[in-house]
Each structure stands twice: as structure tokens, then as C-alpha cells.
C-alpha positions in Angstrom: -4.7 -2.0 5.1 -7.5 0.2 5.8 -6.9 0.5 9.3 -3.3 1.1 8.9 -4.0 4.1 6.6 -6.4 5.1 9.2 -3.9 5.1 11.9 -1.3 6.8 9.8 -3.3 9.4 9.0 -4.7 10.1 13.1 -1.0 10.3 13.8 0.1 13.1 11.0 -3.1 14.8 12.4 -2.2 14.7 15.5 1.3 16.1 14.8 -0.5 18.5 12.1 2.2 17.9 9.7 2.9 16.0 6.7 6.6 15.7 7.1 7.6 14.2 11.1 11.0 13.5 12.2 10.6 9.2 12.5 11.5 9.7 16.4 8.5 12.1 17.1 6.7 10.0 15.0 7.1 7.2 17.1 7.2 8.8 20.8 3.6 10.1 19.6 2.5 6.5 18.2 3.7 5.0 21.8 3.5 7.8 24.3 1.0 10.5 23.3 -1.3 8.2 21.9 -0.4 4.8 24.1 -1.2 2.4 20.9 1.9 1.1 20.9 5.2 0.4 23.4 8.0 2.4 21.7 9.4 -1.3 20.4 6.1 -1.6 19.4 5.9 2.0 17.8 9.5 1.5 15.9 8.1 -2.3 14.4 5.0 -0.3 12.8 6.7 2.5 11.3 8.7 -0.1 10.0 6.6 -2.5 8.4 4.8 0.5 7.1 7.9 1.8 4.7 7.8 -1.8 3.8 4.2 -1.6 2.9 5.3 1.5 0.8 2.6 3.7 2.7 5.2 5.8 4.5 8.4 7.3 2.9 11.9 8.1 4.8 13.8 11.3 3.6 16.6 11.9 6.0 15.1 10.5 9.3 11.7 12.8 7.8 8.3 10.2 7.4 5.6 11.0 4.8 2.5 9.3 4.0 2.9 7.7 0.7 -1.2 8.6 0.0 -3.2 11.1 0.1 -3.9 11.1 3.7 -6.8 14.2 3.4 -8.7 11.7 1.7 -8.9 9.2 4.4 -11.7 9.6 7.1 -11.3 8.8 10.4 -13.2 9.1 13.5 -12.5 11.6 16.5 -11.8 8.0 18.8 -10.1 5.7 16.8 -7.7 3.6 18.2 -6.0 0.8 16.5 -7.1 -3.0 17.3 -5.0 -4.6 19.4 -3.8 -7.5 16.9 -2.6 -4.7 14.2 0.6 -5.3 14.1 0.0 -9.3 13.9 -2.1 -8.5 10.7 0.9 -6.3 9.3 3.6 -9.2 9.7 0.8 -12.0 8.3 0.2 -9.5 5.3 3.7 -8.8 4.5 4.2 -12.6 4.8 1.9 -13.8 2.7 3.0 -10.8 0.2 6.5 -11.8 0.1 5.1 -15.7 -0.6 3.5 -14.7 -3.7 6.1 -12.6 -5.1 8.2 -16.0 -4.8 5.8 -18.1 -6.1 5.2 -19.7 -3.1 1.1 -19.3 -3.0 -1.2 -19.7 -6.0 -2.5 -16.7 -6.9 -6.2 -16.6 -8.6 -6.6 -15.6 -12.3 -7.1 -12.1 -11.3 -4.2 -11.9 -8.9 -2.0 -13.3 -11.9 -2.9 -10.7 -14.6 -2.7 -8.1 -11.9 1.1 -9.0 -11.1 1.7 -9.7 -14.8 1.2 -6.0 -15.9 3.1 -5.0 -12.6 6.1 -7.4 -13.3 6.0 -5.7 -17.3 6.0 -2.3 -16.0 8.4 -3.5 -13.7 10.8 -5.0 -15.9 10.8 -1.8 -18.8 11.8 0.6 -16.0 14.2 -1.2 -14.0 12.4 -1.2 -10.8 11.3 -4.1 -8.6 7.8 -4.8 -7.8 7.9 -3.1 -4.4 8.3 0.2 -6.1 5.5 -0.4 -9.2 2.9 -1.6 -6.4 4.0 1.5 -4.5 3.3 4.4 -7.5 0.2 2.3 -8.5 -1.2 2.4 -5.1 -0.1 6.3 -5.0 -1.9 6.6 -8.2 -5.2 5.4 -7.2 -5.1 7.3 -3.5 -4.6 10.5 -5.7 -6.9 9.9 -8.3 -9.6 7.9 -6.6 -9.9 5.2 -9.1 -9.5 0.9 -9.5 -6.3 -0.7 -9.7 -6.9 -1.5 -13.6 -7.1 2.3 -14.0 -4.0 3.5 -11.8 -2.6 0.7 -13.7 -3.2 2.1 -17.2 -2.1 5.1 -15.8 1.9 3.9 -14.4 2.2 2.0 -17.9 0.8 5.0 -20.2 3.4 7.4 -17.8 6.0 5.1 -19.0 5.0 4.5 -23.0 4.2 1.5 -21.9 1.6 -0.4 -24.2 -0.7 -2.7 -22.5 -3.8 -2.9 -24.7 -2.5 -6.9 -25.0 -4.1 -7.2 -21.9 -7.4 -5.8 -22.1 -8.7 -8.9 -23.7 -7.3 -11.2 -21.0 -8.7 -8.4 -18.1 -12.0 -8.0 -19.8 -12.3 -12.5 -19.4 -11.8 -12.2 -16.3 -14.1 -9.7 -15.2 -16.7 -11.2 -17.0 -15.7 -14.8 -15.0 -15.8 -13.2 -11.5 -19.0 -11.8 -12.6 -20.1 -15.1 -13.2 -18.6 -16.2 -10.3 -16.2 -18.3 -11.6 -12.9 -17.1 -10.0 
């Protein structure tokens, strides 16, 4: 995901706005930078709203993180198999949410608190994942924190599962799971 964010953010630079029309957005992607064929270009863009990274507001794109925080170099270019990642990502995502993959002890409590939050505001997981990954872009901290922070923003309580969270730490410390 890093390199996704990374790539993003090179392209808003490079545009030197925040808020691009998606078809300038993806002539630069394909033609002013050459990372991508303009198929190629529209597929990215794509699979980044479905990564909630990028937002659409009448045909407008905006990165869905803080984009001054991210550093990147004066030459980046993306790898050549970025896109490939994207798809096997969203993939596997989309097997997890239907139970299709195990997910370890951490992963579980992790989706837990999502799927509360989740189900006390009426939104779908997509959307939680999306404001807690906003949340800890804009405030720099751990998921657990940015977290805390979309239940709390909600009156949501959560303390149940402290105790649970504060196991498992201590049994990946262990290195246990």
C-alpha cells in the first residue's frame, strides 16, 4: 500500500493540486508520466477508490490521506507488477470479509471492533476501514489508536475490548500469533 500512496501522492504533485478532474488524473498517470497505458491508468484509479485512498466528487479525485505526509523520492516510478499487487490485495480483502480466509487472532479483534462500529452507524466495513485509515494518516498513530478514536467519535464504548487487545499483544510479543 505504501507504494500506492507513494504514487498517488507523485501524481497530485505533479498536478500541484489536491482536487484533479479523474480524466487529467489519468492522461497524467499514462501520458505525462508513462507508468501506465490509459487502460492501465483508468484500472488504477479505480482500484484505488476501492482501496478508499482516493475519493470521487463529481468526476473531481482527492487523496483520501494526508498526502504532505508521505515522502517520496524526486525518481520514483511505480514497479512494474503494481497493479497485479492491487487486484491480489483487493482479492484476498474481499475473501476475508466473506470469511473465506482465516484471519489470525489479531486480524479477528481488529475486524471485530470495525464490524461494531460498523454495525452502530449503519455503514459497511469499506467505509469504517476508510475513516480509520484517514484517522491514522492525519494523526500519525496505530490502528488500535485511530480505532479508539472512530468509536469514541461515535459514543461508541469499547473498553470490552481492551482486555482481549492487551492478550494479544502480549501473545505476539511472545511470539505466539
Amino acid at each position: 500500500m505504501d507504494e500506492t500512496k507513494k504514487a498517488l501522492t507523485y501524481a497530485f504533485r505533479v498536478l500541484g493540486k489536491s482536487l484533479v478532474d479523474e480524466e487529467e488524473f489519468i492522461l497524467t498517470l499514462s501520458v505525462k508520466l508513462q507508468w501506465f497505458s490509459p487502460e492501465e491508468a483508468k484500472e488504477f484509479v479505480s482500484l484505488c477508490k476501492e482501496l478508499a485512498l482516493i475519493a470521487e466528487e463529481k468526476g473531481f479525485l482527492r487523496p483520501r490521506f494526508n498526502h504532505n505526509l508521505v515522502n517520496v523520492p524526486i525518481d520514483f516510478k511505480v514497479s512494474s507488477n503494481i497493479l497485479d499487487r492491487l487486484r491480489e490485495y483487493l482479492e484476498d480483502r474481499e475473501k476475508e470479509e466473506h470469511g473465506e480466509v482465516e484471519l489470525s487472532d489479531y486480524e479477528a479483534y481488529i475486524m471485530e471492533i470495525v464490524d461494531r462500529i460498523a454495525d452502530k452507524i449503519g455503514a459497511d466495513r469499506k467505509q469504517v476501514i476508510a475513516e480509520v485509515n484517514d484517522v491514522q494518516e492525519r494523526l500519525g498513530v496505530e490502528i488500535e489508536a485511530a480505532l479508539n478514536y472512530v468509536a469514541n467519535k461515535y459514543d461508541i464504548d469499547v473498553k470490552e475490548y481492551a482486555k482481549k487487545g492487551y492478550e494479544i499483544m502480549i501473545s505476539r510479543l511472545r511470539g505466539e500469533g
